[in-house]
N, C-alpha and C positions, 0 to 999 in steps of 0.2 A: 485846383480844387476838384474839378469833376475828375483827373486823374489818380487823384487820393479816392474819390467814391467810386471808383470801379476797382481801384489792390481791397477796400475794402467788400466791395459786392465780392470781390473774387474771394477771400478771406472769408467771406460767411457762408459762403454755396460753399466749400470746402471741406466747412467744419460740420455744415449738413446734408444742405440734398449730393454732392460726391461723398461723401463720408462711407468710405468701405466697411466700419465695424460702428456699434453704437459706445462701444468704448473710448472713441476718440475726445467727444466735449468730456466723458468721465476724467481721462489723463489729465487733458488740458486745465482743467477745474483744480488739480492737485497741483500744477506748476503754477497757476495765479495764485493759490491759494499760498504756497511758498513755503507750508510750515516742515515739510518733509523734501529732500532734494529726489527729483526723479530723474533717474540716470537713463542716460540714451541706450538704445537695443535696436542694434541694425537689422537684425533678424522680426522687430518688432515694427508690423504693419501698421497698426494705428501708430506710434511713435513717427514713425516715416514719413508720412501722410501730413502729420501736423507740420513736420522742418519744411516738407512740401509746398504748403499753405502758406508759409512765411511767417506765421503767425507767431512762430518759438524755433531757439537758435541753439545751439549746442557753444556750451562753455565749459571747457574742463572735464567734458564728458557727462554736463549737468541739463539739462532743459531747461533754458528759459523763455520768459514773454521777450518778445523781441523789443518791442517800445510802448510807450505811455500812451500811444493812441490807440493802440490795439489792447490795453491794458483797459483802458475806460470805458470803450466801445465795445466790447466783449466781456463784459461784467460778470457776477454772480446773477445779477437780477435778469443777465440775456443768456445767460448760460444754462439757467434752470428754467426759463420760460424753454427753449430747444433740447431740452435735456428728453431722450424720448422717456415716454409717462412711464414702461417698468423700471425705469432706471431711478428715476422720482421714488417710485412706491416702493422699490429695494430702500432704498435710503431713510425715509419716512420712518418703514420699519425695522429699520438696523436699529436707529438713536437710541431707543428705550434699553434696549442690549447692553448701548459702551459699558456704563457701569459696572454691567455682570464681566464684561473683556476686561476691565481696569481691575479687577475683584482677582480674576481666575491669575491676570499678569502676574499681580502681586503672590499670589500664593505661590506662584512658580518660582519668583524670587524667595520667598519664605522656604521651599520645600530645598531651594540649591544651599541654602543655608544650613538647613536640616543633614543634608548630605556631605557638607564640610564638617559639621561636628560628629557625624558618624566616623568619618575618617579619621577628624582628631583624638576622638575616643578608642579608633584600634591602634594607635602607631602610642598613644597609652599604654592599652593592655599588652603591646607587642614589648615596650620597652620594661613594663613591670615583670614579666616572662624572662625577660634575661638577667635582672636583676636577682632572681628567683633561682635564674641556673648560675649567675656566679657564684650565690650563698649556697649554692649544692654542693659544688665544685669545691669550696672553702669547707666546708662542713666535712668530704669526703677527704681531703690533705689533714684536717683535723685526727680523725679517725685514723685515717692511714697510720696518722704520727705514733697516736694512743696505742698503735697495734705494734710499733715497732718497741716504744717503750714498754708494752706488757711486754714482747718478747725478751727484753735485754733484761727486766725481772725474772724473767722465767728461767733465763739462761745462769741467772745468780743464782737461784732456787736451786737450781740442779747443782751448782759449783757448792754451794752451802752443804747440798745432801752429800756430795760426795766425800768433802769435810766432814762431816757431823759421821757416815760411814769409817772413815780413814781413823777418828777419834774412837770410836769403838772399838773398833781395831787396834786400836793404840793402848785403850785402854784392858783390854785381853790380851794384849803382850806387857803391860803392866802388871795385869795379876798374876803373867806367868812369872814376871819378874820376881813378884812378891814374895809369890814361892819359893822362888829362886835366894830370896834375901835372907835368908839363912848362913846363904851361902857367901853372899855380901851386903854389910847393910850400907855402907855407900852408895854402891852397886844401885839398891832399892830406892834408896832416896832420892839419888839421881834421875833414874825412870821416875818415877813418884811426882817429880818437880816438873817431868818433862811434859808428863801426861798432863797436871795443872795447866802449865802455860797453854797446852793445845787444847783443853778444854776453853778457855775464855776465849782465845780465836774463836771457838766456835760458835761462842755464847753471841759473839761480838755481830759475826757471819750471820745469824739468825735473825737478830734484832737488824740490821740493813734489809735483810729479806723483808721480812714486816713492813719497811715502812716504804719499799719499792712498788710493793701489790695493794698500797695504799694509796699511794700516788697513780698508781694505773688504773683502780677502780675510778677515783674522783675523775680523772684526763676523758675516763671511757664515758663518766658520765657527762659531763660537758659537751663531748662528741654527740651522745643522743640528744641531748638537747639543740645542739647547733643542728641539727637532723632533722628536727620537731620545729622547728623556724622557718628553715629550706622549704617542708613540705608545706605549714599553712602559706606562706608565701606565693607556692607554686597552685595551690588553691584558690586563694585571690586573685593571682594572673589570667588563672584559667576563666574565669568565673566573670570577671570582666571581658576577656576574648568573648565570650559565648553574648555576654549584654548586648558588646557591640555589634557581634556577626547578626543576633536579633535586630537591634534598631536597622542595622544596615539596609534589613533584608526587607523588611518593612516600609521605609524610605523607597527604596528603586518600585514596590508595590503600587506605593502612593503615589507616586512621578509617573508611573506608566497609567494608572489610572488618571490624572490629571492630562496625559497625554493624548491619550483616546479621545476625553471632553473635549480638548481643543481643535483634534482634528475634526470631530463630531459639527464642532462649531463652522468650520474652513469647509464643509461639504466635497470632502475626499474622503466619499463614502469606500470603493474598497479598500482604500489603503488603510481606513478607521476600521475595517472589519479584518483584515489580516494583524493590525496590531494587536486586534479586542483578545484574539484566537490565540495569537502568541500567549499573552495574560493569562489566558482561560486555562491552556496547557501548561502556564509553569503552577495553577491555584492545584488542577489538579493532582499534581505532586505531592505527596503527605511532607510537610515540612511544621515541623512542632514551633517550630521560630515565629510562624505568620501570626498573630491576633487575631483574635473575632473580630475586632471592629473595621483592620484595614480586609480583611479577608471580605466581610458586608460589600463594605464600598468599594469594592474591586468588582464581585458578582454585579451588584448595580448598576454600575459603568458597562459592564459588558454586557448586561440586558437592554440597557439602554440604544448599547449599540446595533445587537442586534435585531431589535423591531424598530429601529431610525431608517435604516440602511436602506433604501430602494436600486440603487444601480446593479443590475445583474452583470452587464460585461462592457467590456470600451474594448472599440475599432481602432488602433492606431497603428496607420499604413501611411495618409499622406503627408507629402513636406512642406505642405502649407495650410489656410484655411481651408474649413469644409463649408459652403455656400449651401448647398439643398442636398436632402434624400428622400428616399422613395421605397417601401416597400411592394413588393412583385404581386400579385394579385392571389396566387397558392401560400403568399407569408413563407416561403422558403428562402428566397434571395433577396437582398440591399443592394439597392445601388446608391452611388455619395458626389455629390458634384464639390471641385474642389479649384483653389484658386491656382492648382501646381499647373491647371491644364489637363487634369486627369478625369476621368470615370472610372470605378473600380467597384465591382462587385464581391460583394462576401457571403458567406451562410453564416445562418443564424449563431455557428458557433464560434464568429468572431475571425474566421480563417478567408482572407484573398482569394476570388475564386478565377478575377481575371482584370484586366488595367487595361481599360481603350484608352488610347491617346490618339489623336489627329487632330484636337482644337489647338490652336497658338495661341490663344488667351483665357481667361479665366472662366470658368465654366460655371453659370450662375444656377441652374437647374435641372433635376433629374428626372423623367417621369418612364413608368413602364402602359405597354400597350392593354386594352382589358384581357385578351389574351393571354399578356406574358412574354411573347414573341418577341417582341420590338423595345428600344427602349429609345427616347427621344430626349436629346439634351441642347441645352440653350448654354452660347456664350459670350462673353464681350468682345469675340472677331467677328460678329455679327453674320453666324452664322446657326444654324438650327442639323443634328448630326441627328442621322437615325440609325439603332446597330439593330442587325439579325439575329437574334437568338433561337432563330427556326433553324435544327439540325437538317432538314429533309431538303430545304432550300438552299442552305449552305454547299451542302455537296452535288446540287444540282449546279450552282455557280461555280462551283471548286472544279467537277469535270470538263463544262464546260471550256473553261480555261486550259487544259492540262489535256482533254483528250487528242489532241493531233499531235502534242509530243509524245503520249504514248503507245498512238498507232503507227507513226511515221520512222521514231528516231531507233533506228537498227542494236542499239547500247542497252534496251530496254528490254527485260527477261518477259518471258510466256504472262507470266501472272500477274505482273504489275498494266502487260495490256488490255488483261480482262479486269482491271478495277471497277472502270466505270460503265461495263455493258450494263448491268443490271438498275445500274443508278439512269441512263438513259435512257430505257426501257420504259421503267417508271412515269421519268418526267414527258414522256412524250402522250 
């Protein structure tokens, strides 16, 4: 029994006074609680810390409680009593929110819906479009036809005139004949008979003409009408393209506005302020498609984002936790204690200015001297580092070092052995 109450004294010092992040009982709280599986992360130090503990065991790549006495003995009610207090007072004031999360969820579902019907509304207007150009296509063979048939009228027309010419002519050698029937009335009667019969050809010839350019007028007419079909049609197609390209456009408006809200909500404030900007730049685009109303609640959302927003810039250089920082006493330089075993200095403008390394364990604190000079860091190899940031000393230390290889070693040029006279000079 007392060997079960010390895996558990060990078990609860673990989950608190060693506990590296305050995120650790947070995790833990979501694997008892069990309604979401939390997936193990090797890379992830509270996760680690816990499999460390013994407290929770990896299955299937899952987190679980280990057993039913650490399950009972480490409850909600001993969980939130160690829960440190902002971690409480986050939570307190999450609750009254879910609703608005369960609200905003939904709409996201609602708005992917919105976004399949846009789609299904253009592969609509896309297929009434071609429906449109098949009856063009149909309507222009139509035409085509009517155009060959006038021609094959036309070409009767012409064979008729040359007939109806030739009978003329036929019949002016008839009346010369006539004349000539004096001379035989046989003769006359015969041409006379001849000219008859080739009159009614012609009569015959004329009346077909008539009713070919009767039949081409009507065919022509049909043609315009199959024409007058085609184009309201391809009016229609068009007309619904343009609806949907509107809704479309509209929709991805409203999506990206509701995207902002939620990052808004997640406090990934720049990346909510690069998305806000994208937004801002496609509204100010003249586009006759957008609405006044989704056009409102897009500027909204991006006002909102922009007076939300406090983070000016993010430091990311180290490969693990960042423990303590410190700024320099002039406000020009950062320094960042961190758990890779590093110190690393930046300017204000977010850029690496230098990486001390010499601690082998985790480096818990940063501090600068009221000078500036010095900067003094604390770590779990249980030792205390002090750095030099004093130029004047540095290279008083640097000659030291270096002046008897530059006065002695014969390999060494004129100039490089008057480096440090004047640095000597000085320090003495």
């Amino acid at each position: 029994m007392s060997e079960q109450d010390n895996n558990l004294q060990f078990v609860r010092d673990m989950l608190t006074k060693r506990s590296p992040d305050p995120e650790v009982l947070t995790i833990y709280r979501e694997i008892r609680w069990g309604k979401r599986a939390v997936v193990d992360e090797e890379q992830s130090l509270a996760k680690s810390h816990l499999k460390l503990s013994g407290v929770v065991r990896r299955e299937n790549n899952v987190l679980r409680v280990r057993n039913q006495i650490y399950r009972q003995v480490f409850d909600y009610k001993w969980i939130n009593k160690h829960l440190p207090f902002n971690l409480r007072d986050r939570w307190e004031r999450l609750k009254p929110a879910l609703p608005y999360v369960a609200v905003l969820v939904l709409f996201s579902v609602l708005m992917t819906g919105v976004a399949v019907y846009v789609n299904d509304q253009r592969l609509i207007a896309q297929d009434a479009g071609d429906r449109g150009k098949q009856q063009r296509l149909e309507a222009e063979t139509q035409r085509n036809e009517a155009m060959r048939q006038a021609g094959n009228a036309l070409t009767q027309q012409q064979k008729a005139e040359e007939q109806r010419r030739e009978a003329e002519k036929q019949k002016r050698i008839a009346k010369k004949e006539s004349e000539r029937a004096k001379k035989g009335e046989d003769q006359a009667k015969s041409a006379q008979k001849l000219a008859e019969d080739r009159g009614k050809e012609l009569a015959n010839a004329l009346d077909k003409t008539k009713a070919a350019e009767q039949l081409a007028r009507l065919r022509q007419a049909e043609a315009e009408k199959q024409r007058n079909i085609a184009q309201n049609q391809e009016q229609q197609a068009n007309a619904a393209k343009a609806d949907a390209d509107k809704r479309r456009i509209n929709a991805e408006i409203l999506a990206d506005s509701l995207k902002l809200q939620n990052l808004l909500t997640l406090n990934l404030e720049l990346d909510t302020l690069i998305a806000g900007l994208k937004l801002g730049k496609r509204l100010k685009t003249p586009d006759k498609n957008v609405e006044s109303d989704t056009r409102v609640l897009a500027v909204a959302t991006l006002q909102q984002v922009i007076y939300g927003v406090k983070e000016r810039n993010r430091l990311e250089a180290h490969s693990n936790s960042v423990l303590g920082v410190a700024f320099s006493p002039d406000g020009q330089t950062i320094a960042s204690a961190s758990s890779d075993k590093t110190v690393k200095l930046w300017n204000r403008n977010g850029q690496v200015l230098q990486t001390l390394t010499g601690h082998s364990d985790w480096v818990r604190g940063v501090a600068f001297s009221p000078d500036g000079q010095t900067i003094a860091s604390a770590s779990d190899d249980n030792t205390v580092k002090l750095w030099n940031l004093n130029l004047d000393d540095l290279m008083v230390k640097g000659c030291a070092w270096v002046r008897d290889y530059l006065q002695n070693n014969p390999n060494v040029n004129e100039s490089d052995k008057r480096l440090c006279d004047d640095i000597g000079t000085r320090r003495e």
